[in-house]
N, C-alpha and C positions, 0 to 999 in steps of 0.2 A: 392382821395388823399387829396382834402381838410378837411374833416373830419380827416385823418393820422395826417395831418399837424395840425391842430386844439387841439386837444389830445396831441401829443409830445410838444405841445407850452406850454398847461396848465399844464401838469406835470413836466416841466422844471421849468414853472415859480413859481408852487407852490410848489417844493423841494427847490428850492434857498431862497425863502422868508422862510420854516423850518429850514433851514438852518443857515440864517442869523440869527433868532429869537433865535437859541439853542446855536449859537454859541457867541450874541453879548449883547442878551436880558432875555432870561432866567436862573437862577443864580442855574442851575442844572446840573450836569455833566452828557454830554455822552458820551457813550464808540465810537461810530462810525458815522457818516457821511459824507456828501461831505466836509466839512472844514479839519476833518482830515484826510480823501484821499487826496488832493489837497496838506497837509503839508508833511504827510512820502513823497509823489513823489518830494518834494524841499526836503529834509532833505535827501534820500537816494543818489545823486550825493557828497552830503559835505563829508558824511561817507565813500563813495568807495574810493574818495580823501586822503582822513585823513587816512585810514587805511595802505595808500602807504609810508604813513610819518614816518620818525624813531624816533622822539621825541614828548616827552608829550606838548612841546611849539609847536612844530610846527602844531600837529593835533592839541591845542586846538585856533590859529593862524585861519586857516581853518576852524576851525566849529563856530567860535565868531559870524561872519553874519548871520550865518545858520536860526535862529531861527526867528530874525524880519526880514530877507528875505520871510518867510516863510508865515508872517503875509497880507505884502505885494500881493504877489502873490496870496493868499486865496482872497484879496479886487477884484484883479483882474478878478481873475477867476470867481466869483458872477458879477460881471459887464458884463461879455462877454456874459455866460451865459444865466443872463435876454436879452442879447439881442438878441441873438438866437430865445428863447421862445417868446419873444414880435413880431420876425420875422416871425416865425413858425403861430402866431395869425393873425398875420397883412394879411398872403398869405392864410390863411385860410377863412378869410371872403370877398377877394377884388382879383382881376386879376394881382396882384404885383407880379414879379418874384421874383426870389431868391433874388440879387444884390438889386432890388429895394427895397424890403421889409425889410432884414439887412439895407439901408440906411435909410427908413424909421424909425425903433425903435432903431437905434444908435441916429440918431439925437433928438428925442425924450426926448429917456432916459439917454442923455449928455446933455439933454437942449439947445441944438444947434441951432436947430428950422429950420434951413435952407432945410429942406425937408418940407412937406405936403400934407397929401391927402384930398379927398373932400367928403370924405365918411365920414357920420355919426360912420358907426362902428370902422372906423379908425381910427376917432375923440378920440371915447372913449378910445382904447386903447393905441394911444398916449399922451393920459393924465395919465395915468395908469404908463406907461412907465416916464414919463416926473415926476410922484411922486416919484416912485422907486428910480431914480440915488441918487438925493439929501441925500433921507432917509438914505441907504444903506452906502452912503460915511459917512454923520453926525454921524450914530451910529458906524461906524469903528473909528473915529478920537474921540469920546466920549468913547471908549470901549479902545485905549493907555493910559488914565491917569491910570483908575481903573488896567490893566495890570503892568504899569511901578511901581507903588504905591506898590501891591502886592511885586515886583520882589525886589524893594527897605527895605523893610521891613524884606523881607526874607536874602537881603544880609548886613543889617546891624548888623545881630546879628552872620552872618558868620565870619566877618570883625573882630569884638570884640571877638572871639573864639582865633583869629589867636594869642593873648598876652599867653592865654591860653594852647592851644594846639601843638603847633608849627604848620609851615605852611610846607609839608600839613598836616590836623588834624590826631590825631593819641591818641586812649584812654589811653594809657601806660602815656602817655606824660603830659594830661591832672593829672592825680592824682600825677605825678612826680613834675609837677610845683608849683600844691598845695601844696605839702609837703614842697617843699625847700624853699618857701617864707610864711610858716605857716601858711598857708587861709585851710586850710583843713574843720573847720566849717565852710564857706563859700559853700561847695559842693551843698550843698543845696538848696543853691539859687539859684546857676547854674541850678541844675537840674528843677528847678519849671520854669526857664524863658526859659529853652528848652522844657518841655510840652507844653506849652503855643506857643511855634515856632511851633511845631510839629502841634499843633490842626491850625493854621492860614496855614500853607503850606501845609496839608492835604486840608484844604478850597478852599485857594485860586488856585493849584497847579489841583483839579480834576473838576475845574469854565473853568481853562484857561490852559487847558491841555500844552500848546506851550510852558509855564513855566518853563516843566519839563527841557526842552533844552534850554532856555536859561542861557547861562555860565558867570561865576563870572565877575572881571573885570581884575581880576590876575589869571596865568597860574595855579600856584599851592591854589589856593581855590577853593572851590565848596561845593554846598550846602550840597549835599548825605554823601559826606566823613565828612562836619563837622558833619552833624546826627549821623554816623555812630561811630564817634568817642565819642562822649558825651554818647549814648548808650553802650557802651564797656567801657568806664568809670564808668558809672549807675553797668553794671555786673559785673567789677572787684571787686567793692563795694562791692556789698552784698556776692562777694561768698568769698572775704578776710576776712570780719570784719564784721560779722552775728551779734556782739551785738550791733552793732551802729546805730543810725536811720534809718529805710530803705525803710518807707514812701513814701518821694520823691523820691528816685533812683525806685522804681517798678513802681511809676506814669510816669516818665520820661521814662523809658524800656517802658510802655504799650503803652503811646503818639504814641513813636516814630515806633514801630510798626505797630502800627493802621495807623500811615502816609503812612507806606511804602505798606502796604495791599491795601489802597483806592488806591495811586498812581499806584501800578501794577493790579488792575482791570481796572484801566483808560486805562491803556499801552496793555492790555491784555498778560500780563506776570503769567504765572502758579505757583502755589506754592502750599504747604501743609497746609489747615484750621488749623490742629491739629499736629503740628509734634509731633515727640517721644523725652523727652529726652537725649536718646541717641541715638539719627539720628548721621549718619557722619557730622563732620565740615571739610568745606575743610581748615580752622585755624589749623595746627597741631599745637602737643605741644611741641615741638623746638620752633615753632615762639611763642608762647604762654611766654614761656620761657626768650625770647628776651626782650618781654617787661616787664614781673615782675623786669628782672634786671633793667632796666632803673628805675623802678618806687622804689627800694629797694636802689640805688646807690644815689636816693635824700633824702631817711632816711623815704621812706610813711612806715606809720605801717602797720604790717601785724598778725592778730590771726590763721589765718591756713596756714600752706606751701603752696608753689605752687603746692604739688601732690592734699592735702586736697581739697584745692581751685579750681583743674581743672575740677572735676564735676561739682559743681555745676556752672561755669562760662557757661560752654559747654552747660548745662542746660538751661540757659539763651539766650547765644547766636542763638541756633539753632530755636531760634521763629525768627531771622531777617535778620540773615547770609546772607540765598538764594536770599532773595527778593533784599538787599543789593548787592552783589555781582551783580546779573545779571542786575538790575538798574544801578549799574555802568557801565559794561561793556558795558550796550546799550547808553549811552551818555556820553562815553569815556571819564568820571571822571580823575580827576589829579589821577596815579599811586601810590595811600598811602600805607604804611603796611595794614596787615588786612584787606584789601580792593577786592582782588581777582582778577582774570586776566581780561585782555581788549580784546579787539577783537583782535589785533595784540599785539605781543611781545612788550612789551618796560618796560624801566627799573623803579625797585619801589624807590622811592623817602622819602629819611627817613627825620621827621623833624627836621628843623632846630633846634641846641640847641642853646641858648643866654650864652652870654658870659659874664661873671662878668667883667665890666670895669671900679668899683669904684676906686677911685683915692687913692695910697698911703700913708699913714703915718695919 
């Protein structure tokens, strides 16, 4: 049995230290391990909750903790863990029972000290233990700047969308607003400082997977929907107004793609390498429809109807749609247009339009 025990210690304790490495110190995404078992089993109670909720405030009320609760409990669960495995070692090489041996490499690997054995090999592995706790906490409390930093970065160019897009984002709205305050050559630039978002939230988002879930600071923003709308903005583009720059709107469409491609192999979310251009959208073209008006009632130019124009948008769209859509729905996204259904019913939320309140005369 001591040999059993010996074995289960040293695979315990050298999965946790993989672990910790892939998930605190190696700057490479993986798709699976004990950090993200340990997060879906915290994340799946927020969701059974939230999904009981009848509003988009109230689930996203509920799931706000969700995500650095989640961080928390991963610290935890490595700690407990090592101590298991340092106990598993401790009864493997020495007459310690179960109770003893746990008090043993808790005390240890808390630095406690108040335990001790007289055993050389004990010795050793209490020092072992006793390096461990330190390490492990240091690089958790060193591994919140780089994560919050990241999260910061990604939600300040969220933030600044919302003058743009109405809140929540929505692409009809984005070339609407452009039009009625004459920045339409500006689009451009738009779209260059959201490939550049797109490549740092692909980065940092498939680094620190937990990112994915962490929500805005307001009920109705959020990251995917502003992507999603800037993208839909990029397609309304090229498939209206084919003679006009189109550069940056295809680099801005590819970005933003390729974000949402690395993020759902992270998530292990399935989709199409190669779709057809004329795959189903589940976007009909009534809603389709909806938003040309908004974007026509602010005076945006248009060179092709909206029949000419619905191939090739549809063309476009249907490389982002799926991954979009079901992205949302698994981190129950604020309800936008063109955003696609949630795991429960609730209602779509159209953006806010601003209202002219220059002063008379």
């Amino acid at each position: 049995m001591r040999v059993v025990w010996g074995v289960a210690g040293a695979v315990i304790v050298l999965g946790m230290f993989s672990s910790v490495l892939h998930s605190l110190v190696i700057p490479r995404p993986t798709r699976s391990g004990f950090s993200r078992f340990v997060q879906r089993l915290v994340l799946r109670p927020f969701c059974l909750v939230a999904d009981r909720l009848p509003s988009a405030e109230a689930k996203d009320r509920v799931l706000a903790p969700m995500a650095p609760l989640a961080i928390v409990v991963t610290l935890l669960c490595w700690l407990v863990s090592f101590m298991v495995g340092y106990a598993l070692l401790e009864a493997a090489v020495s007459d310690l029972g179960a109770r003893e041996a746990l008090t043993e490499s808790g005390s240890s690997l808390f630095t406690l000290g108040f335990a001790s054995g007289n055993r050389v090999t004990l010795n050793a592995i209490d020092f072992c233990a006793a390096v461990t706790g330190p390490i492990v906490i240091g690089l958790q409390v060193g591994y919140l700047p780089a994560l919050y930093g990241a999260y910061q970065r990604r939600e300040t160019e969220v933030t600044l969308l919302q003058a743009r897009a109405g809140s929540p984002a929505w692409g009809p709205e984005i070339l609407a607003r452009y039009a009625q305050v004459g920045l339409l050559d500006q689009l451009t630039e738009l779209f260059r400082t959201w490939e550049r978002w797109s490549a740092g939230v692909s980065e940092s988002h498939t680094t620190y997977p937990i990112l994915v879930h962490f929500r805005s600071p307001k009920a109705h923003r959020n990251w995917l929907i502003a992507l999603l709308s800037v993208m839909d903005a990029a397609a309304l583009q090229l498939a209206f107004n084919p003679s006009q720059s189109q550069a940056q709107a295809r680099m801005a469409l590819r970005a933003g793609f390729m974000c949402l491609r690395e993020i759902a192999d992270i998530e292990s979310i399935p989709y199409d390498r190669d779709p057809h251009p004329d795959d189903v959208l589940r976007l009909d073209y009534q809603d389709f429809l909806r938003g040309v008006d908004r974007m026509t009632a602010q005076g945006y130019p248009m060179e092709r109807t909206p029949e000419e124009a619905w191939p090739h948008f549809r063309g476009w769209r249907v490389n982002y749609e799926p991954l979009a859509h079901q992205l949302a729905r698994a981190i129950e996204a604020v309800p936008a247009p063109w955003s696609g259904a949630r795991r429960t019913e609730v209602a779509t939320r159209a953006p806010l339009t601003p209202v002219d309140r220059r002063p008379l005369g």
